[in-house]
ZADO-1210 file (C-alpha; in nm, 4 decimals, padded with zeros to 6 digits):
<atoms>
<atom x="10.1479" y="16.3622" z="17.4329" code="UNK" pos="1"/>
<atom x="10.0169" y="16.0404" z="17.5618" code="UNK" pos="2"/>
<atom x="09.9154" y="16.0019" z="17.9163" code="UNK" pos="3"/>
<atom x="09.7632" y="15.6647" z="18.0261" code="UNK" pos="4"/>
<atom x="09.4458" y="15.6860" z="18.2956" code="UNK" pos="5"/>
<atom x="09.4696" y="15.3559" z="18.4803" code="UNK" pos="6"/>
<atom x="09.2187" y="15.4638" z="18.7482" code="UNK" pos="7"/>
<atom x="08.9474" y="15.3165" z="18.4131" code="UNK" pos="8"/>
<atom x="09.1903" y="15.0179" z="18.2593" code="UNK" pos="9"/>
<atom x="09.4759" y="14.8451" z="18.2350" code="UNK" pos="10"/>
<atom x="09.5546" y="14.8594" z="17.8762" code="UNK" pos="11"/>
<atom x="09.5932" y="15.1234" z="17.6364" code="UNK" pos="12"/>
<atom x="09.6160" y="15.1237" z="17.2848" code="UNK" pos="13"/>
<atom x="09.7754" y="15.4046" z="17.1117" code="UNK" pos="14"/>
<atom x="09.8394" y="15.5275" z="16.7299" code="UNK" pos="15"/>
<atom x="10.1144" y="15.7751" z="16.7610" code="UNK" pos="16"/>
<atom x="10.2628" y="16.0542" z="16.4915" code="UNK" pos="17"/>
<atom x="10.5422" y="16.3039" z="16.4193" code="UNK" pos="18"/>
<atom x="10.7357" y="16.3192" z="16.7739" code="UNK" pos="19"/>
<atom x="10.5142" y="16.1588" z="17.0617" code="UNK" pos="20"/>
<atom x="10.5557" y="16.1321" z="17.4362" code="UNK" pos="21"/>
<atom x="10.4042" y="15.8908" z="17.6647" code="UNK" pos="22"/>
<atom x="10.3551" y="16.0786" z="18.0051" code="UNK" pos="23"/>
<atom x="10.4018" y="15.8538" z="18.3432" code="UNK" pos="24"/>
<atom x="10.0175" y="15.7237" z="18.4075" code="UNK" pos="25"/>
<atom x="09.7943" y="15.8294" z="18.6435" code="UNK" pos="26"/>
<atom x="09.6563" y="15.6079" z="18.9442" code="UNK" pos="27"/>
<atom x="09.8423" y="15.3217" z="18.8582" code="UNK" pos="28"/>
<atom x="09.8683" y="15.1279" z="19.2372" code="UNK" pos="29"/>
<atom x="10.2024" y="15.0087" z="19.3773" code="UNK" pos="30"/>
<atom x="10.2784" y="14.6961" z="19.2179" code="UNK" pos="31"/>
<atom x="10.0371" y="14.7053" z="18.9589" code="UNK" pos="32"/>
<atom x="10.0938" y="14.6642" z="18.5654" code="UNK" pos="33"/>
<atom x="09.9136" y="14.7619" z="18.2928" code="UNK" pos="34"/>
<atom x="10.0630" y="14.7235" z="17.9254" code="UNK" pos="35"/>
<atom x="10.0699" y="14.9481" z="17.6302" code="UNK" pos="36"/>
<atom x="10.0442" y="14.9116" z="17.2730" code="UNK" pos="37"/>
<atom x="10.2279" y="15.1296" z="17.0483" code="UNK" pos="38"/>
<atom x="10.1532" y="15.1854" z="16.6644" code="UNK" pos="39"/>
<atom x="10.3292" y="15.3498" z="16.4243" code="UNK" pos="40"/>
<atom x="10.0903" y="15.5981" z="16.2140" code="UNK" pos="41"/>
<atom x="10.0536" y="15.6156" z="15.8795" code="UNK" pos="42"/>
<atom x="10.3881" y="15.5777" z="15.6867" code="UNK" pos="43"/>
<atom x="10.5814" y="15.5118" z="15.9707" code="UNK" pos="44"/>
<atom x="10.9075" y="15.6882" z="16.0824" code="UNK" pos="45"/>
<atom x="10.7237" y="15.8481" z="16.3621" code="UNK" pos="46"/>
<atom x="10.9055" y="15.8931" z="16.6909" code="UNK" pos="47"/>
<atom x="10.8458" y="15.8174" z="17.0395" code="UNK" pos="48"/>
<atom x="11.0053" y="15.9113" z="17.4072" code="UNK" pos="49"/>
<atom x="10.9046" y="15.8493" z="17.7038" code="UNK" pos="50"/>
<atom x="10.8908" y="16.0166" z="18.0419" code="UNK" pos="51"/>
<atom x="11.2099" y="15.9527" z="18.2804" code="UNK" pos="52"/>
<atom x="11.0003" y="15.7079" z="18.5562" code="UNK" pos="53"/>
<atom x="10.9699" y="15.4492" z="18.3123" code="UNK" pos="54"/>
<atom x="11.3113" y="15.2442" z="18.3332" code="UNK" pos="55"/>
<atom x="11.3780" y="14.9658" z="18.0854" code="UNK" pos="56"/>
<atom x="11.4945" y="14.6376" z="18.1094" code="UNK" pos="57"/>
<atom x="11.8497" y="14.6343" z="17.9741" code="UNK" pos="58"/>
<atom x="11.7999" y="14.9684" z="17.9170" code="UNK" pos="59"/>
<atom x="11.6457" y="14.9273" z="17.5770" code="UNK" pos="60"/>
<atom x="11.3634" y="15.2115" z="17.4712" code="UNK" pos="61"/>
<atom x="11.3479" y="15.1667" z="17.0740" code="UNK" pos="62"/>
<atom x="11.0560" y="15.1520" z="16.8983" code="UNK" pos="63"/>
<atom x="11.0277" y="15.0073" z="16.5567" code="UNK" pos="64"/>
<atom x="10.9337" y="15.2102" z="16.3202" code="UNK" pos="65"/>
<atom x="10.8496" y="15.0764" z="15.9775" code="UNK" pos="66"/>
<atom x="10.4774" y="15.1525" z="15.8667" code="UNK" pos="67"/>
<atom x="10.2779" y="14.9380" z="16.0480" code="UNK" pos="68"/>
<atom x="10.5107" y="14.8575" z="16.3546" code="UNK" pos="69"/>
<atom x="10.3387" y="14.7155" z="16.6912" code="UNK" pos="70"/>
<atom x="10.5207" y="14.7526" z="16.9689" code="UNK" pos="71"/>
<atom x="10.3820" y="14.7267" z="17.3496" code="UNK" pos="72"/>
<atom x="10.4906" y="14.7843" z="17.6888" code="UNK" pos="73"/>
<atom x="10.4157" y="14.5940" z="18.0350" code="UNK" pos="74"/>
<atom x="10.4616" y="14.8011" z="18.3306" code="UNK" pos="75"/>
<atom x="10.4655" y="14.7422" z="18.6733" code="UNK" pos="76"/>
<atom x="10.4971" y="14.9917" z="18.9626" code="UNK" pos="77"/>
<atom x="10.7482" y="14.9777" z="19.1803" code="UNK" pos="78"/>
<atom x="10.6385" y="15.1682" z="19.4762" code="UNK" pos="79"/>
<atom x="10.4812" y="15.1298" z="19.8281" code="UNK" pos="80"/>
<atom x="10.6271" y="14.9804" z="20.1492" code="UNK" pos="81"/>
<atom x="10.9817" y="15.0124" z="20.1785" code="UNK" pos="82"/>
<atom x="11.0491" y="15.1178" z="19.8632" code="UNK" pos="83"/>
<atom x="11.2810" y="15.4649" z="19.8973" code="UNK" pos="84"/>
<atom x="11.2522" y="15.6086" z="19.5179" code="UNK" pos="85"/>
<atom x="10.9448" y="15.4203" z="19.3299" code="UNK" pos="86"/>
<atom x="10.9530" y="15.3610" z="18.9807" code="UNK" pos="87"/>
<atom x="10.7754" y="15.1537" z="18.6777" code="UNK" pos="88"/>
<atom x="10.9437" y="14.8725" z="18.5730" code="UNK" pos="89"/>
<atom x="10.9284" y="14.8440" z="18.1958" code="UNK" pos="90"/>
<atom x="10.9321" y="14.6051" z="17.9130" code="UNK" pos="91"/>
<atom x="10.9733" y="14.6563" z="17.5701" code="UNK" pos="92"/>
<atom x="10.7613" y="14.4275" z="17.3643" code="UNK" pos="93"/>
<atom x="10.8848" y="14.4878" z="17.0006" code="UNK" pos="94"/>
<atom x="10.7370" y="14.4089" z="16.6257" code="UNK" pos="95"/>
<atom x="10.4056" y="14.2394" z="16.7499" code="UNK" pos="96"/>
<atom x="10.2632" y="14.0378" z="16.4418" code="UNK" pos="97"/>
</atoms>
């Protein structure tokens, strides 16, 4: 389980294994972003889900994962003034090279 601190950064850089989860991250602002990179462990064919606040643009969660897949996220919260149900915005950056 991955859980991104943004109260110290705004980027994270994860190597993930087996089945991992990226939590929702803690003290990230309203309207701030931070990104994510994702890479596949060794071998690849590792999994990855992630926690219902993040919603994707056109819906689209996949990872890749061949052995030395990048992938990376930018997300934004959607939260604060007006806003009834908050959320973070989220886009999938896939295959990085």
């Amino acid at each position: 389980t991955l859980t991104p601190n943004a109260s110290s950064t705004d980027v994270f850089d994860y190597v993930y294994t087996g089945s991992a989860h990226l939590n929702k991250p803690t003290s990230l602002g309203a309207g701030k972003q931070m990104y994510v990179v994702l890479r596949q462990g060794t071998n690849g064919g590792h999994s990855l889900s992630f926690a219902p606040e993040y919603h994707f643009t056109d819906g689209y969660s996949d990872v890749y994962t061949h052995s030395g897949a990048k992938d990376a996220i930018r997300v934004t919260n959607i939260s604060g003034a007006g806003i009834v149900s908050g959320f973070l915005l989220t886009e999938m950056l896939n295959d990085i090279s």
